[in-house]
C-alpha angles and dihedrals in degrees: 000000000000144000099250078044099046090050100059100040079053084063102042084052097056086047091055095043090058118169101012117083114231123219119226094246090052086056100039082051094054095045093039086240140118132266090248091058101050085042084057105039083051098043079057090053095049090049082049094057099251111157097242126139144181122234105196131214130031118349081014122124134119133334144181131196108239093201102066094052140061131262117231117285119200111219122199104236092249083060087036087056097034091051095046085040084055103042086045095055098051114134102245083231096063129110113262094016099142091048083049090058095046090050083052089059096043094053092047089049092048095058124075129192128006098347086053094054094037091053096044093044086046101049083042092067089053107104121204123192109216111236128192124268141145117247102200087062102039078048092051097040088054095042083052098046086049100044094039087234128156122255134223110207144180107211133197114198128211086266084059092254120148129217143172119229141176112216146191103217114216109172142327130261141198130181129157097009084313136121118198121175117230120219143141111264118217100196089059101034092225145085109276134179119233124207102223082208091061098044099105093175138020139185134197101215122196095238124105110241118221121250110261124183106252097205089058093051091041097055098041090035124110094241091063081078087066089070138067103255095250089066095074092033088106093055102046082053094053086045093054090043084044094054089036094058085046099059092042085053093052090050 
C-alpha cells in the first residue's frame, strides 16, 4: 500500500473506530507497518487539516471527528474517471485549485482495481498549460468567499486604470476561459464583476460582509458583459419568476 493509499484507509480506521481512540501501536500493527511510520503519516494528516487528535495517558490514543469529514462515497468507475478527468483538468489559476488537487489524490487513493487504474490512466493523458496567476490573490479571494468576509482590492480595468476597492464578495464566475468574482462594491454602490486576472492586490479584511442575492449582482454587474447575452437569459427569467412570487405574495 502507499502512502496516498495508506493515508486515507488511516482515516477511514479511526472513523470506524468512533468513538474509541486508537494507539499507535494498534494502528502500525494493522498496516504492518512501525510506529514511526503511523506518527508520521498522522502528524500529515494534522499539517492537511484533518480533524485527528491525540488524547494522552491511559485508554488515550487517537481520535477523528466524524462530523467534519466525509463518509466514504463508492464511484462507478465512469463517475470515478469523470471526477479525477476533471480534477485533473483544473487551470492552475482557478479558485480552489489546490483543493481541487487534494480531492484528486483522495479520490485516487479511495478506488481499488481496474477503475482505479482506468480513472488515474485516463486523467494521466489530460494535458494543462500553466497560466499565470497570482496565488495570494486567488488564496485571498477563496478564504473571502468562505468566510463571507469582506475584501480589500487593488483593480486594473480593461483602460489600464488601477483602483482600490472594498468589496462584499457574492459568488464566482467564469465565462470564456475566464473567472470574475461577483460583490457588491461600495464604492460604487453597485454589483460588479471582478477579473481575477486584474486583481493586483487583495486583502482578507476582518469585517463580516452582508448577504447579497447573486443572481441580482450577476445580471447588473460589469462582467455580464463577458458573456453572449443568452447566457444569462435563465437567470433573468428566475429573477423575473423570483419578483413575480414576491409581489403575489405581498398581495
Amino acid at each position: 500500500m502507499n502512502r496516498t493509499a495508506r493515508l486515507y484507509a488511516l482515516v477511514e480506521e479511526l472513523r470506524a473506530a468512533v468513538p474509541r481512540p486508537l494507539t499507535v501501536a494498534a494502528l502500525a500493527a494493522h498496516f504492518e507497518v512501525n510506529t514511526r511510520t503511523v506518527q508520521r503519516d498522522l502528524q500529515a494528516l494534522l499539517e492537511a487539516g484533518v480533524p485527528v487528535r491525540t488524547t494522552p495517558g491511559r485508554g488515550g490514543g487517537w481520535s477523528i471527528d466524524p462530523a467534519m469529514t466525509l463518509p466514504p462515497i463508492r464511484f462507478t468507475a465512469d463517475e470515478a474517471s469523470a471526477l479525477a478527468v476533471a480534477l485533473a483538468a483544473a487551470d492552475a489559476s482557478a479558485p480552489y485549485a489546490g483543493a481541487a488537487r487534494t480531492a484528486a489524490q483522495k479520490i485516487a487513493a479511495s478506488m481499488t482495481g481496474p477503475a482505479s487504474v482506468a480513472a488515474q490512466e485516463l486523467a494521466a493523458r489530460i494535458v494543462t498549460l500553466p497560466s499565470p496567476a497570482d496565488s495570494t490573490v486567488r488564496t485571498a479571494v477563496e478564504r473571502a468567499l468562505t468566510t463571507n468576509t469582506v475584501l480589500r482590492l487593488s483593480y486594473i480595468d480593461a483602460a489600464g486604470r488601477e483602483s482600490d476597492r472594498v468589496v462584499e464578495p457574492a459568488g464566482l464566475l467564469t465565462a470564456d476561459g475566464r473567472w470574475y468574482l461577483i460583490a457588491w462594491c461600495r464604492a460604487r454602490r453597485a454589483g460588479r464583476g471582478f477579473r481575477l486576472d486584474r486583481i493586483a492586490a487583495a486583502t482578507v479584511t476582518g469585517e463580516q460582509a452582508q448577504p447579497h442575492d447573486l443572481t441580482e449582482l450577476l445580471l447588473g454587474s460589469a462582467a455580464a458583459d463577458a458573456v453572449q447575452p443568452t447566457a444569462l437569459a435563465s437567470l433573468a427569467h428566475s429573477a423575473r419568476e423570483t419578483g413575480s412570487h414576491r409581489r403575489a405574495r405581498a398581495r
